[in-house]
N, C-alpha and C positions, 0 to 999 in steps of 0.2 A: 501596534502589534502587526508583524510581518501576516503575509498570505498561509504561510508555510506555517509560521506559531499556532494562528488562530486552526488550521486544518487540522494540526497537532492537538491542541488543544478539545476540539471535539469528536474525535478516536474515540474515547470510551462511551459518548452518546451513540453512535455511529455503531459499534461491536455490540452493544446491547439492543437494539432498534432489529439490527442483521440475525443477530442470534434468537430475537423473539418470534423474528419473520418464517423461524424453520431453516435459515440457511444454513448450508453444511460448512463447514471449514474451509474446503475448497473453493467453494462459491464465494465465500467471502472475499477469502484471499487473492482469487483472480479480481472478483469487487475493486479491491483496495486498489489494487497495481495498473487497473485499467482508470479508476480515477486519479493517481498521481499521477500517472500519463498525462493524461487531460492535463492537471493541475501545472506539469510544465509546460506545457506546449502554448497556454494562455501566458505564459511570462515573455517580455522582452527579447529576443534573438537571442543574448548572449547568456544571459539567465540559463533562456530554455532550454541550452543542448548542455549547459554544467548542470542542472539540474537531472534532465532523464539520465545523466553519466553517471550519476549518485544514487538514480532508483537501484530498487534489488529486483535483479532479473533471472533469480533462481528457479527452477518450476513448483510447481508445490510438491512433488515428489521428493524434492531435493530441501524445499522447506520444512517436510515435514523429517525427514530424515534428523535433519539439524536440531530442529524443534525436539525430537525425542530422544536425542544425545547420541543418534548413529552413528558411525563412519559408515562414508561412501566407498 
């Protein structure tokens, strides 16, 4: 199993753990995007930079926007 499967695979341990700790949505979500960060930059050079090109680099303003079916 890849780095990325298994990372995938425990998001819902992870969102439950966050969400008991009191964190707010927002907290989370910058959470998340600052450990994918991490999570490519530990990959091989060529990995790394296809990989942070694939994160989602929306703010959470913009997240949540989408999240609750706005238009911007």
């Amino acid at each position: 199993m890849s780095r990325k499967m298994s990372f995938v695979a425990l998001m819902p341990a992870i969102s439950a753990l966050l969400l008991l700790a009191g964190c707010t949505t927002e907290t989370w979500y910058k959470g998340f995007q600052q450990s994918s960060e991490s999570r490519c930059r530990n990959q091989p050079p060529g990995e790394s930079q296809r990989c942070l090109d694939d994160l989602n680099r929306q703010t959470y303003s913009e997240y949540e926007k989408e999240r609750s079916g706005q238009k911007q």
